[in-house]
N, C-alpha and C positions, 0 to 999 in steps of 0.2 A: 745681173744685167737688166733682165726687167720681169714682169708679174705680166701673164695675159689671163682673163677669166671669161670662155664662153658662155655665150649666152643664146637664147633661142634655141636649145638644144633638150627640151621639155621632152618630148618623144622617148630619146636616147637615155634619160635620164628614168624616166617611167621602169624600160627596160631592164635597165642597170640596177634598179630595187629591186627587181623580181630573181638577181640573181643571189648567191651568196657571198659574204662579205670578202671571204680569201679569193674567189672568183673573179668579184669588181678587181678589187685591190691588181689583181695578177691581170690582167684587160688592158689597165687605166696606166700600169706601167710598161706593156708592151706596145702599146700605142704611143705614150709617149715619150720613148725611146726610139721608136721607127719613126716620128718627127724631129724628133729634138738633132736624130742623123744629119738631118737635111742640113744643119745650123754647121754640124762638125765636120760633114764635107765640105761646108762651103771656108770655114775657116782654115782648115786643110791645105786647100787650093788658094786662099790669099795666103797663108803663112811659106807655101813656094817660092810664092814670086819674090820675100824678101828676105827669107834665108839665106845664109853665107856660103856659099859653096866651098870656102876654103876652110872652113870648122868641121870639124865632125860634130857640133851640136845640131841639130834637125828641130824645129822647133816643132813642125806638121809634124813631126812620129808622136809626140804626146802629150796631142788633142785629144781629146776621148770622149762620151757621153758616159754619165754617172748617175745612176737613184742618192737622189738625200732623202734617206728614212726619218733622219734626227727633224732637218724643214719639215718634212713630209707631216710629222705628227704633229708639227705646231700650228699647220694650216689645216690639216682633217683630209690629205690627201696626198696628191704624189708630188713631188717634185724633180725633177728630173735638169742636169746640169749640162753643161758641156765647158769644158775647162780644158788647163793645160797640168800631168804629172810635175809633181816636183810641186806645183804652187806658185807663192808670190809670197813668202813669208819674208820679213822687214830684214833679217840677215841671212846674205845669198851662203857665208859661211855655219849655218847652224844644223846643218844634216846634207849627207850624204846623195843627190840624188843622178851621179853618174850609172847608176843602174836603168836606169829608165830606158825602151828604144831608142829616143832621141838622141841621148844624153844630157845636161846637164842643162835645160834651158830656161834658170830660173831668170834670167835677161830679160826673159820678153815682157814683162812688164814695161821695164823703160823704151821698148817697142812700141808697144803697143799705146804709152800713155805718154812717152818724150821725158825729154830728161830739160832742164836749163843750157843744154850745149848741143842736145838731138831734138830735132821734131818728133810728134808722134806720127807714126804708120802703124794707124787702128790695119786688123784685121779680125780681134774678136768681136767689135763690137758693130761694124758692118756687115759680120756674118749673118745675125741674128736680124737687125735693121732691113734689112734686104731679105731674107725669108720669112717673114709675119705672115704673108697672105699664104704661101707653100705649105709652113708648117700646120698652120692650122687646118687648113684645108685635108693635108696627110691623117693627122691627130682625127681629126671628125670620122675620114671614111675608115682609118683601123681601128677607131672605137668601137661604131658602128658594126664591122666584121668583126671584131672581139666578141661581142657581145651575142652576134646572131651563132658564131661559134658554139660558145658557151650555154647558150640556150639550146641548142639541136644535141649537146652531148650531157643536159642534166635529164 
């Protein structure tokens, strides 16, 4: 969806070397996972309003936030996702994904991005669009408290 990279945060950054390495690491992803929330509530709450109520598929049951460790190592750090179970893989027949809370909702793709016969009705990509300033904001002040944590119990 997209890359943000703070900046001006030298202080916080100072801190976070003085701690140990599995300590940042465990910080950097509880913080941003308690922002990246803010993104999966809000996609949540758009994927309501255009759910089927005559389906049993639930698209809002599975939203989730998720650590990519594999990203995580290629960039020297955390990444953290928010996505829907089940995926977007090119054939809606090549696994099983009726087990999920929601059920089966690999659709929302053509939801979310339109088809040649549907419009799209984003709501993953509005979620995030519209919480940049929240998220980051969250991300700062629980790193922040990660960290002074972490330092009062080494």
């Amino acid at each position: 969806m997209g890359d943000f990279r703070l900046q001006g945060v030298d202080g916080v950054v100072g801190k976070m070397r003085g701690l140990a390495p599995k300590l940042r690491r465990s910080g950097l992803k509880k913080a941003a996972r308690r922002a990246m929330n803010i993104v999966r509530d809000s996609a949540k709450a758009k994927a309501k309003t255009i759910d089927d109520p005559e389906t049993a598929a639930k698209i809002w049951k599975n939203i989730v936030t998720q650590d990519s460790p594999k990203e995580g190592a290629q960039v020297g750090g955390v990444v953290m996702r928010v996505g829907i179970r089940g995926g977007a893989g090119a054939n809606q027949y090549s696994k099983d994904a009726s087990g999920n809370p929601g059920g089966d909702t690999r659709h929302w793709r053509y939801i979310e991005f339109g088809t040649e016969h549907n419009p799209a009705a984003p709501f993953m990509r509005p979620a995030l669009a519209d919480n940049v300033g929240p998220v980051t904001e969250k991300f700062a002040n629980e790193l922040i408290a990660e960290i002074d944590a972490a330092l009062r119990g080494q």
